[in-house]
C-alpha positions as CSV (number, residue, x, y, z in Angstrom):
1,X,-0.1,32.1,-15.8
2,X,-1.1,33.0,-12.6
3,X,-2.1,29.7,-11.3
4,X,1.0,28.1,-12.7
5,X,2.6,30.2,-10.5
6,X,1.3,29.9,-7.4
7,X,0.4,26.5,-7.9
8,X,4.2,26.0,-7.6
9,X,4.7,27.7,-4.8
10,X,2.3,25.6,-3.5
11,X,0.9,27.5,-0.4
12,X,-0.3,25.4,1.2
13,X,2.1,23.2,1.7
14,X,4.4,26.1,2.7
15,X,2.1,27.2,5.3
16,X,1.9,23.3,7.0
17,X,5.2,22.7,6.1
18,X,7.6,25.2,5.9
19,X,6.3,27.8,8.4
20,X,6.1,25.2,10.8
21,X,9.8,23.8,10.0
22,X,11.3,27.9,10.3
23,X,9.7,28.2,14.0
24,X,10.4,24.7,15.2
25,X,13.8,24.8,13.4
26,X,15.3,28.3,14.0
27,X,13.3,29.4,17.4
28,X,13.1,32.4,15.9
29,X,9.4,33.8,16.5
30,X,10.0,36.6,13.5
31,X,8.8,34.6,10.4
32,X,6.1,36.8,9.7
33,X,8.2,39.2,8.7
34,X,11.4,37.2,7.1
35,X,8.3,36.6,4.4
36,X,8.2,40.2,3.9
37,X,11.5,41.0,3.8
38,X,12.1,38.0,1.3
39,X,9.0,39.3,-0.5
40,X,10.5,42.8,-0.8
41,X,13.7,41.2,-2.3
42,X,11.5,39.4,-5.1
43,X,9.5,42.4,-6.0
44,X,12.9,44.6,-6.6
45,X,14.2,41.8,-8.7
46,X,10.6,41.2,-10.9
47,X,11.1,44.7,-11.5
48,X,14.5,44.1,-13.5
49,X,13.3,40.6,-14.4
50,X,10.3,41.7,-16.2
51,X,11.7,44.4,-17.5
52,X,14.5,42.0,-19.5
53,X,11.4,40.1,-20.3
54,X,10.4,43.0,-22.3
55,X,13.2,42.1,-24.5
56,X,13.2,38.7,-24.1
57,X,10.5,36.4,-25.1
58,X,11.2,32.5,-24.4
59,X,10.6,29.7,-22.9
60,X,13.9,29.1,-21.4
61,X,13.6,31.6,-18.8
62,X,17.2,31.4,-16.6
63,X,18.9,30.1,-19.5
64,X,18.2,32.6,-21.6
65,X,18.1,35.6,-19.3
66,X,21.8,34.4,-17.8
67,X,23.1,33.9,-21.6
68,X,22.1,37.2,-22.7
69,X,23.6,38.9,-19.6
70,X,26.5,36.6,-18.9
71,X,27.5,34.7,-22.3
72,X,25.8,31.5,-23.8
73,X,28.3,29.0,-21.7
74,X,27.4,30.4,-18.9
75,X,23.7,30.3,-19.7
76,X,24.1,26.9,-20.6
77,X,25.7,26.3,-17.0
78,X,22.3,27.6,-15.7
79,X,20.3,25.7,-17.7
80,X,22.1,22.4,-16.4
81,X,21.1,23.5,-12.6
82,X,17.3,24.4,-13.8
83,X,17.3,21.0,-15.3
84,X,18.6,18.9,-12.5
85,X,16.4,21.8,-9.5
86,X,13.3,21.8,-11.4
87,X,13.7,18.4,-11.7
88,X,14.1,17.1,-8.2
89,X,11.6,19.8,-6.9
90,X,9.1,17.5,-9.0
91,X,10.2,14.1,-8.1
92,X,10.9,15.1,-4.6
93,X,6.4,15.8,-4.3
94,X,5.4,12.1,-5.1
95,X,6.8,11.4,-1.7
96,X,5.1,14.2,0.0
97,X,1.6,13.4,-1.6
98,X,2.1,9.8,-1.0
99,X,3.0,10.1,2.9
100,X,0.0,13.0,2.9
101,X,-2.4,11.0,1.1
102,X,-1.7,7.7,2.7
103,X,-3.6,7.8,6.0
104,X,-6.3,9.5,4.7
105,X,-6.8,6.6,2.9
106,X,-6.6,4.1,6.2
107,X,-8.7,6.2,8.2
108,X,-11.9,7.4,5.7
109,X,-11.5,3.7,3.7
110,X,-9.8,1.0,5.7
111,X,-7.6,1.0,2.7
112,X,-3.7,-0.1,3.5
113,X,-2.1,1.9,0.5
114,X,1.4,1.8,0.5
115,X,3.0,5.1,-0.5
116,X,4.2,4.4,-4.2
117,X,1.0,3.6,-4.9
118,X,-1.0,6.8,-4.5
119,X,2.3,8.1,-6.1
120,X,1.5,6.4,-9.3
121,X,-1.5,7.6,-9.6
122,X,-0.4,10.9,-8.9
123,X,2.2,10.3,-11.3
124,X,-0.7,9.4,-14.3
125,X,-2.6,12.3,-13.8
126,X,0.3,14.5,-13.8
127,X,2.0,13.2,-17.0
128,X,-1.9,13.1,-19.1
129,X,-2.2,16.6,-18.3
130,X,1.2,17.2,-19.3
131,X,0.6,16.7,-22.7
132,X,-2.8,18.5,-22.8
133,X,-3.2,22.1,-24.1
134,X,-1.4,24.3,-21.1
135,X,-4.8,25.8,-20.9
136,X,-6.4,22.6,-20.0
137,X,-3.3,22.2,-16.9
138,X,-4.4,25.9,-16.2
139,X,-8.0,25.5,-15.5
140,X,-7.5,22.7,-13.2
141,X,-4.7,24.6,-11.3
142,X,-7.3,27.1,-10.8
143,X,-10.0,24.9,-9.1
144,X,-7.3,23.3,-7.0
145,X,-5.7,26.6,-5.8
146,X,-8.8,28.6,-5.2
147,X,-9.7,26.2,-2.8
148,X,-6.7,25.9,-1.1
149,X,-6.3,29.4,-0.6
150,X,-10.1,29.3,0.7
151,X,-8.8,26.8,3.5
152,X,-5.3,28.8,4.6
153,X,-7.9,32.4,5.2
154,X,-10.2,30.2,6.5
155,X,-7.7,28.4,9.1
156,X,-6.1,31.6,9.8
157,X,-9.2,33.7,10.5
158,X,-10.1,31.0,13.1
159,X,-6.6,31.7,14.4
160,X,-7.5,34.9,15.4
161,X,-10.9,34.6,16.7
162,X,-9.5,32.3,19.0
163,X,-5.9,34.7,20.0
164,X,-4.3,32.8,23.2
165,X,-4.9,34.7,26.5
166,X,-7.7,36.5,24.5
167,X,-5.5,39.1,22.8
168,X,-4.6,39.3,19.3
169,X,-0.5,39.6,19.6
170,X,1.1,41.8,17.2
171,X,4.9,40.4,18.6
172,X,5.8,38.6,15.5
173,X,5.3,41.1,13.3
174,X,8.0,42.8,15.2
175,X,10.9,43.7,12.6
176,X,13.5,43.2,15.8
177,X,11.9,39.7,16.4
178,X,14.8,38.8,13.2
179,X,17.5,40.0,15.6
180,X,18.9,36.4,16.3
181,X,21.8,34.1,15.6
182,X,19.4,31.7,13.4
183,X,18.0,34.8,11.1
184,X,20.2,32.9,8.0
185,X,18.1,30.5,8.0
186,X,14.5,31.6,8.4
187,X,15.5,33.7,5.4
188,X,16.4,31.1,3.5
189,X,13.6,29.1,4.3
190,X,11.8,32.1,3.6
191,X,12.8,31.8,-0.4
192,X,12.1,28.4,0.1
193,X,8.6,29.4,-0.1
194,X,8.4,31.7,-2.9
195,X,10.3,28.8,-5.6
196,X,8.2,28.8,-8.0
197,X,7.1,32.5,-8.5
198,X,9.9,32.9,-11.4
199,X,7.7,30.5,-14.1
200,X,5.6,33.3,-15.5
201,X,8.3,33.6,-18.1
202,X,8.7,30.2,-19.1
203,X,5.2,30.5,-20.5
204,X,5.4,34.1,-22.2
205,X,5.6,32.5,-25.7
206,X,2.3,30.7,-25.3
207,X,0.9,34.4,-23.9
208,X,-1.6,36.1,-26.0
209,X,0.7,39.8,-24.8
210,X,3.6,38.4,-23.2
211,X,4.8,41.6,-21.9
212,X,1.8,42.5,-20.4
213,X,0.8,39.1,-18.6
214,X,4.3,38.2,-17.5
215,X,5.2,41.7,-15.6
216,X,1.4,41.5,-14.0
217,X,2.0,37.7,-13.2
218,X,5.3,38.2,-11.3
219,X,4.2,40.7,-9.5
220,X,0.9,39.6,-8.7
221,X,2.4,36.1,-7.6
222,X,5.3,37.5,-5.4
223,X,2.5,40.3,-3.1
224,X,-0.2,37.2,-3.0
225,X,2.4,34.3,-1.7
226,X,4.2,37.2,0.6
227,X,1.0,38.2,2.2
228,X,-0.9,34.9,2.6
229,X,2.9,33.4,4.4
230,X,2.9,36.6,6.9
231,X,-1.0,36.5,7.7
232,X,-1.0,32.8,8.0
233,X,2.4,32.6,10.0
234,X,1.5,35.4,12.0
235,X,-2.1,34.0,12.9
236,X,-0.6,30.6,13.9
237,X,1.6,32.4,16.3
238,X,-1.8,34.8,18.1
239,X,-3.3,31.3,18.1
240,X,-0.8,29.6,20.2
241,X,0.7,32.6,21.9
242,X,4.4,34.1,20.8
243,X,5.9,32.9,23.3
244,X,4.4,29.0,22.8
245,X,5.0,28.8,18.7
246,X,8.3,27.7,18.5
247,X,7.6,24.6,21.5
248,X,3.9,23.9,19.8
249,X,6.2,23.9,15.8
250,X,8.4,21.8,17.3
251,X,5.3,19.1,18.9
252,X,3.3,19.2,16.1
253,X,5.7,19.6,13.1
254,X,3.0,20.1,10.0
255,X,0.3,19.1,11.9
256,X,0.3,22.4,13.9
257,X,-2.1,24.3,11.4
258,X,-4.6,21.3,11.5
259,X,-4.3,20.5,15.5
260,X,-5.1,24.9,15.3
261,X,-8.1,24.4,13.3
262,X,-9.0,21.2,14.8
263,X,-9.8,23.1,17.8
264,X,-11.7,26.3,15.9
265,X,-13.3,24.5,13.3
266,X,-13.9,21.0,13.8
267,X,-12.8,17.4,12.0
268,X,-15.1,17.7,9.3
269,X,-13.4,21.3,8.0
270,X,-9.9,20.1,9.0
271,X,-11.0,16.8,6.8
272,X,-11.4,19.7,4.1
273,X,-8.2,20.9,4.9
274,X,-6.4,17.4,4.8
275,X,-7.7,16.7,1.5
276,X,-6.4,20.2,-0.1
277,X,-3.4,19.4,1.8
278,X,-3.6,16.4,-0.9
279,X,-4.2,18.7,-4.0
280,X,-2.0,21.4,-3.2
281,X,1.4,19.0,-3.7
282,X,-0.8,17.5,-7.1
283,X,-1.1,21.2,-8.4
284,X,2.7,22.1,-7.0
285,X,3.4,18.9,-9.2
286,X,1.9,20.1,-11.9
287,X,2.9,23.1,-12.3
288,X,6.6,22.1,-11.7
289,X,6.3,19.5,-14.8
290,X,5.5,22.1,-17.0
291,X,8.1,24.2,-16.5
292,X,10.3,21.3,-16.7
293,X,9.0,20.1,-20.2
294,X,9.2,24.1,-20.9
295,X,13.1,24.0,-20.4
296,X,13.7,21.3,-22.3
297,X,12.3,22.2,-25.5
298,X,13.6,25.7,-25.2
299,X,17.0,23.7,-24.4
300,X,16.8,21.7,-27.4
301,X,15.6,24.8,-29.7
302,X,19.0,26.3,-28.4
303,X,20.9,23.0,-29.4
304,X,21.7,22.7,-25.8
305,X,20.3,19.4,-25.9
306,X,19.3,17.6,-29.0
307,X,16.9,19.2,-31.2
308,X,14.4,16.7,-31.1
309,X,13.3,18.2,-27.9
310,X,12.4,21.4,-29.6
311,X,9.5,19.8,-31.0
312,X,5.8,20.2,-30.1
313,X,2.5,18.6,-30.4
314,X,0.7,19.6,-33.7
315,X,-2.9,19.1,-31.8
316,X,-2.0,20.8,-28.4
317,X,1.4,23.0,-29.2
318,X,2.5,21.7,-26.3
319,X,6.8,20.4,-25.7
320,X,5.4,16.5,-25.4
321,X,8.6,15.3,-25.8
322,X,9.9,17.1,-22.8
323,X,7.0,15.8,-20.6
324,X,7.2,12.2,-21.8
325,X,10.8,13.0,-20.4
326,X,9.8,14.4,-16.8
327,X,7.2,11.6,-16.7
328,X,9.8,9.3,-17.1
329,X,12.3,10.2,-14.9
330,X,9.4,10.3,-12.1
331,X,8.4,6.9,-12.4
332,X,12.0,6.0,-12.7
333,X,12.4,7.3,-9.1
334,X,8.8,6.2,-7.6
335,X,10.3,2.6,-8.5
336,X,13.4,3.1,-7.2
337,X,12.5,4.3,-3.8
338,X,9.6,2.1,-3.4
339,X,12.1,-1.1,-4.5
340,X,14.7,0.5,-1.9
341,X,12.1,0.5,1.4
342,X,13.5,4.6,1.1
343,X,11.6,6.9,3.5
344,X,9.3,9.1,1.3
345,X,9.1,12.0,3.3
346,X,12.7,12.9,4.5
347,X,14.8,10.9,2.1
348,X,12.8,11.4,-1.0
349,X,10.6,15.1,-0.3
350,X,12.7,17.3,2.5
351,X,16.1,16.3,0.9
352,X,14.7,16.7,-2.7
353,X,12.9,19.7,-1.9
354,X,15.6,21.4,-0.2
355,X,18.6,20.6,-2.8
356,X,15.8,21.9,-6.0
357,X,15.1,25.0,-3.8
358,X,19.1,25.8,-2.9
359,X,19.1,25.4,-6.8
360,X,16.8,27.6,-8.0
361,X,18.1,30.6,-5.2
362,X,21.4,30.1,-7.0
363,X,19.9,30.8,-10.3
364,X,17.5,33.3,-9.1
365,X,21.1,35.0,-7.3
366,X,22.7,34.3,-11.0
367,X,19.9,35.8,-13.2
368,X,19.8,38.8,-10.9
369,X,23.2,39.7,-12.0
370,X,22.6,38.9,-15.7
371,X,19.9,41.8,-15.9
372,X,21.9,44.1,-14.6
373,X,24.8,42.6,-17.0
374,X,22.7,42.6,-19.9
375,X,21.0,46.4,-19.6
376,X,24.5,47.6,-18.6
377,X,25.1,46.7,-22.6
378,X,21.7,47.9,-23.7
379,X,19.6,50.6,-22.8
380,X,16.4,49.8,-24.7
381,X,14.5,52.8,-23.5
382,X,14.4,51.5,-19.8
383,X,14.6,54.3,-16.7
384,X,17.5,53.7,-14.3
385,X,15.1,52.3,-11.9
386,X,14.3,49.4,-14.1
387,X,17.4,49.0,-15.9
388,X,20.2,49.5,-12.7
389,X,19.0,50.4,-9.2
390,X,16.2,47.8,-8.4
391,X,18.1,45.3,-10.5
392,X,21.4,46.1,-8.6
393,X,20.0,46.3,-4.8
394,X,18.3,42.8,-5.9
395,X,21.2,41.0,-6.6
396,X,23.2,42.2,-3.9
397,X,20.4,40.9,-1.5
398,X,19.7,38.2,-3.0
399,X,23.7,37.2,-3.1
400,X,23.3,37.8,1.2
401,X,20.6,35.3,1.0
402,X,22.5,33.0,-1.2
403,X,25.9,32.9,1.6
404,X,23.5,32.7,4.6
405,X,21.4,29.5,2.8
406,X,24.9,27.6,2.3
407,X,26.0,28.1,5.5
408,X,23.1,27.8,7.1
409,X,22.7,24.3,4.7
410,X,23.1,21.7,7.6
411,X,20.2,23.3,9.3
412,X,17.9,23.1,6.3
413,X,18.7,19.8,5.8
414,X,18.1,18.7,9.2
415,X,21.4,17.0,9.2
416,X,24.8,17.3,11.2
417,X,27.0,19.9,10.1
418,X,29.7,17.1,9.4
419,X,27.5,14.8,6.8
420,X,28.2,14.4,3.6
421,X,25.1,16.0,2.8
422,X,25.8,19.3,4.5
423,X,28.5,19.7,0.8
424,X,28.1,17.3,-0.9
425,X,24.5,19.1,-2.7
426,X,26.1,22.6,-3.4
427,X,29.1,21.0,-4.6
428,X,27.1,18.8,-7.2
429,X,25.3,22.0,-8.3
430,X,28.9,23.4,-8.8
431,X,30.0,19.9,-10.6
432,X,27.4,20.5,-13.2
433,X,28.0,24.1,-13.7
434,X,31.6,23.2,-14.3
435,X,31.1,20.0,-16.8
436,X,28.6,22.1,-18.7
437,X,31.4,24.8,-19.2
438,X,33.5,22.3,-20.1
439,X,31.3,20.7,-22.7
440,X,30.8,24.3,-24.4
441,X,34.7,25.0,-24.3
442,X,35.0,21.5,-26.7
């Protein structure tokens, strides 16, 4: 469960990507500890989460937790937005690992693949393992994530050993380094980073002790991802200098971590590096269409959608409907974009990835106030710690978070604060929410 989880979160990724994007994008040199502070947030909301989780075993994760704090319509409002987030997170990754995979190919093979290609094959393996055993998904998850783990220490301990000016800086771990005009947005690229570290509940009927393994899989996935993002983003910045992190994000974009280690290390570990780079989006991938086939046949035991969903595969017990689903919906747009001449990378993975992650903060920001809706009603033996305090100071963070990610939305984007863009996602998210309650009122 473990490995679903952080394969997800897909570190990674987050460290080449996303730490790279917060510096370049918000000049802000405090990222180290935005991933605290974000990490801090999660913990006090696993602590209600986990607790409900006591009391809730199912696959549906939001959708269940929201209907049995808020009402079944608006759980089923929820379970639209997981849909259509978990979704496009998915999708969105055959662009990355086709644009990552790509010139590896040129370079080491002489081989001119286009993009949609490697995509495919992405796309194979990820919907065969789909309808394996979730076991069999887990093992290889494991492999993959080990060793991409390996390669962020690795990188970052190079960092280090090599500090600019020959002194390990300890500026950006500097609480009053988040003292800035563009703080909303490092935070909420900060959350960006964690999406994925909600899934341990989506598996808790397939858990030998759910209760157990869930509450020790949240909260071992949230301390891991928040202290690998603040050692790595902090060891980036000693290795360029505090003062040179934001200009060197800005040069080198996702590059930055492998021009570092480049330097340290040498081109046959940053090779290493490239290729995990690879495997990290296929085990993100993964993981994401999992909890995507998880959804729907929770959805369709709920009669949310048809209740042919609900069924599983007698050999493997696995929802095979719900990933022949996923699987076609990403081949459905791996055609589309490569018949369109779209670019991959921003029009397919940044957009994709940022709309599915502004979709799962709202649901995160939603379920939050379900748990404290739904042990408001019922007790069940729970202190006030679990039950009101930590569940309460959660969702009135994670609300803050929310507000300062929507306005802060142009930024994330990349885009000009007048494109359609810049409203035109949070209103669809709000479009859904609305037909869905609609659809239950009939």
């Amino acid at each position: 469960m473990v490995f679903f989880v952080l394969s997800a979160a897909s570190p990674l990724t987050v460290v080449a990507g996303v730490v790279t994007t917060g510096y370049a994008v918000t000049g802000i040199t405090g990222l180290p500890v935005a991933f605290l502070v974000i990490g801090a947030i999660l913990a006090l909301f696993c602590v209600g989460y986990v607790s409900m989780a006591r009391h809730v075993a199912n696959a549906g994760a939001f959708y269940t937790y929201i209907a049995r704090g808020l009402g079944r319509r608006t759980g089923v409002a929820g379970a639209w937005i997981a849909l259509v987030a978990y979704n496009v997170l998915q999708v969105a990754l055959y662009g990355a690992i086709g644009a990552a995979a790509t010139p590896l190919l040129q370079d080491w093979f002489g081989l001119p693949v286009a993009w949609w290609m490697v995509a495919l094959a992405a796309w194979l393996i990820v919907a065969v393992l789909g309808l394996q055993h979730v076991d069999v998904s887990g093992r290889v998850l494991a492999v993959l994530l080990v060793a991409e783990v390996a390669v962020i220490v690795v990188f970052s301990v190079a960092d280090l050993a090599h500090p600019a000016g020959g002194t390990v800086s300890l500026d950006a771990l500097d609480p009053s380094a988040l003292a800035a005009p563009g703080v909303g947005a490092i935070l909420a690229l900060g959350v960006l980073g964690f999406v994925g570290f909600e899934g341990a509940v989506v598996y808790s009927e397939e858990a030998r002790d759910p209760q157990r393994t869930v509450r020790i899989a949240s909260y071992v996935a949230v301390g891991v991802i928040a202290g690998l993002y603040t050692f790595s983003s902090w060891a980036m910045s000693v290795a360029t200098g505090p003062g040179q992190i934001v200009a060197q994000s800005q040069e080198h974009s996702t590059e930055l971590i492998f021009q570092l280690a480049g330097t340290h290390l040498g081109a046959t570990v940053v090779g290493i590096g490239r290729v995990l780079f690879v495997t990290s989006v296929l085990a993100a991938m993964i993981s994401f269409h999992n909890t995507t086939a998880r959804y729907v046949f929770a959805l369709g035991r709920e009669r949310v959608l048809p209740e042919i969903f609900s069924r599983t595969s007698a050999r493997t017990g696995s929802p095979q409907l719900g990933s022949l689903v996923q699987s076609v919906i990403g081949l459905v747009v791996i055609v589309i974009y490569a018949a369109a001449g779209l670019d991959p990378v921003v029009q397919l993975f940044f957009w994709g990835g940022t709309t599915g992650g502004l979709g799962v903060l709202l649901l995160i920001a939603t379920t939050a106030i379900a748990v404290v809706a739904f042990f408001m009603r019922n007790r069940t033996g729970e202190t006030a710690w679990r039950r009101l305090v930590a569940p309460i100071i959660a969702a009135v963070a994670l609300l803050i978070v929310l507000g300062l990610a929507l306005a802060n939305f142009a930024t994330l984007l990349g885009v000009e604060p007048s494109s359609p863009l810049r409203w035109g996602i949070p209103c669809a998210y709000l479009a859904i929410a609305l037909l869905a309650l609609i659809k239950e009122n009939r």
